[in-house]
N, C-alpha and C positions, 0 to 999 in steps of 0.2 A: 504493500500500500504506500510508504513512502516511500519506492523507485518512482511510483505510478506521479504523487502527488511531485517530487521533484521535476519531472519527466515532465507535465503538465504546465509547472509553473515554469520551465525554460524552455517552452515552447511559446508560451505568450510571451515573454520578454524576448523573445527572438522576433516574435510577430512583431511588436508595438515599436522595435529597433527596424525593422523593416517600413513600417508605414511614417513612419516617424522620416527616415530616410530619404523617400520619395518624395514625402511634402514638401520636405525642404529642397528640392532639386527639380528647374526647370529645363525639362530635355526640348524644347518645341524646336524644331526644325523644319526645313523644305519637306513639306509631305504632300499627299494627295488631296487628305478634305482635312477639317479640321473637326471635333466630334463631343457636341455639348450635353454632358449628361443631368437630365432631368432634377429640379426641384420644386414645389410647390408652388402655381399659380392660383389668385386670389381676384377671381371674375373677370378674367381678361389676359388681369396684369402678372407679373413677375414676379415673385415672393422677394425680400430681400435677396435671399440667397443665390436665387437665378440671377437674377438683376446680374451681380457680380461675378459669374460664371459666363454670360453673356457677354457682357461688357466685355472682358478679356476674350472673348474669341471674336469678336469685331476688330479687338485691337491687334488681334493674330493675324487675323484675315488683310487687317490693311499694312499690315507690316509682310503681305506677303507669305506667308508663310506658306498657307494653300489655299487655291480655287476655289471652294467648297465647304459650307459648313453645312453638319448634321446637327438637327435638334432633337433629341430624344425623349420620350415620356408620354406617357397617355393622360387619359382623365377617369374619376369615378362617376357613379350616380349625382355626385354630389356635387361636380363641377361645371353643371348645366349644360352638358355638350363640350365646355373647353376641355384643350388638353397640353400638356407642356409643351408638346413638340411643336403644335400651333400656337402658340404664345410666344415659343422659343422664338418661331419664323414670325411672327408680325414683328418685335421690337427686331429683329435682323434687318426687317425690311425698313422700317421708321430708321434705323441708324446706314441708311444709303447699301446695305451688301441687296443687289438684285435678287427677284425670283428666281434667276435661273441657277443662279450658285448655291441656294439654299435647300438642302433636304430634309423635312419634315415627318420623322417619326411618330407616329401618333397613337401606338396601343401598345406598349410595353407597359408596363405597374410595378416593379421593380429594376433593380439594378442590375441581376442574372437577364429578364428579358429585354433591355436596354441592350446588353453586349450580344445577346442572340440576335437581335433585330440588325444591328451595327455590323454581324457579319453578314446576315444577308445581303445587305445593302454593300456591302464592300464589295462583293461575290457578283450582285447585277450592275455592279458601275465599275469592275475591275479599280479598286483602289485597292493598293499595294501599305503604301503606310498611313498612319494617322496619325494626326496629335489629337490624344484627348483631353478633355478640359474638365473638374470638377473640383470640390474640393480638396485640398491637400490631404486632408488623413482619408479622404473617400478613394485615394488614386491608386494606392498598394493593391486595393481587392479589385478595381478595376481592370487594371495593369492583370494582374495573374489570370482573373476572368477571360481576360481578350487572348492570352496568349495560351490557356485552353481550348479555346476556338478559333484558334489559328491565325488571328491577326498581330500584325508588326506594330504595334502601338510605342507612342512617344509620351509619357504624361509630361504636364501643361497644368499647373494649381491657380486657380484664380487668385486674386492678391486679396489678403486679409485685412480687413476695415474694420475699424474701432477694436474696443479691448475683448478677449477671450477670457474670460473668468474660468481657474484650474479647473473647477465643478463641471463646466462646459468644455473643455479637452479631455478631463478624464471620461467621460459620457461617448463622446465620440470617440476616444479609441477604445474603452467598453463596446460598442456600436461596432467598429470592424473587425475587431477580433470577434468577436461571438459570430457576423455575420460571415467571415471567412471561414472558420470554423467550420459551420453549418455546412457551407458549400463544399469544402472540401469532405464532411460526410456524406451527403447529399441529404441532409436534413431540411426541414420544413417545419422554421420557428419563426413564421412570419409577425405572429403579434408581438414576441418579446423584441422584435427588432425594428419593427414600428414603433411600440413605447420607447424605445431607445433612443432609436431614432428625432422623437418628438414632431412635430410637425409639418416642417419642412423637406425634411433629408433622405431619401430614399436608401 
């Protein structure tokens, strides 16, 4: 029992040194699209959180980086019809990147079917690499996800505004370890990682 329990706890601190890692490290380069992963829209608009996941891949886009940006995310019962990926694409489009560079995902409900959606879409547009865009501690499970299903991913963390209170980083990296975890079992603990979650963060 205490191999098990050692075993256990240096594996999360392996995790949390991993995710930890990545947020702190902007790989964005010359790629094919660029690849916005979903957060919570509020009648239209952009949750904070999107807003600045957004923001930074406009600022990728005009810096060149790729042709193409992806929006990803769906909607519930509860979002009247909206869905992030279309919310993602109108503030795309208000901030000058065209229809035509923009691709709108619109029925993934988590971050597993986000990166499943992201390869098909890679698959019908032959896009070879991405940079993707999310949160910094969200980009490790990302990252591992996409390169389970076979795509070449770059993470890309959107920049951090105003203060992080410890309560609220330790939450989020409770939030990716439990959620990587899972996947790596293939578990299905969607409520505890929604509560985790909290409202916003897929």
């Amino acid at each position: 029992m205490l191999a098990l329990l050692l075993g256990g706890g240096a594996w999360v601190v392996y995790v949390a040194q991993q995710i930890s890692e990545v947020a702190d490290h902007d790989e964005a380069q010359q790629a094919d699209a660029i690849a916005v992963f979903g957060a919570a829209e509020y009648r239209g608009r952009p949750s904070p959180t999107f807003h600045f996941r957004l923001d930074h891949a406009v600022d990728l886009y005009r810096r060149q980086i790729a042709p193409i940006v992806i929006t990803l995310g769906g909607g519930s019962d509860k979002d009247s019809g909206n869905t992030e990926g279309a919310v993602g694409r109108d503030y795309l489009l208000a901030n000058g990147i065209p229809f035509g560079n923009i691709i709108a995902e619109t029925h993934s409900m988590d971050t597993e079917q986000q990166v499943q959606r992201l390869a098909a879409i890679a698959r019908e547009y032959n896009l070879r690499h991405i940079v993707v865009v999310s949160d910094g501690t969200h980009l490790f499970r990302i990252r591992e996800l996409c390169r389970d299903a076979g795509l070449d991913v770059y993470t890309s963390p959107r920049a951090t505004v105003g203060h992080l209170s410890s309560y609220d980083l330790v939450m989020r990296y409770i939030h990716e370890i439990v959620s990587y975890a899972a996947s790596k079992l293939h578990l299905d603990i969607g409520w505890p990682r929604r509560w985790l979650a909290g409202e916003e963060d897929i």
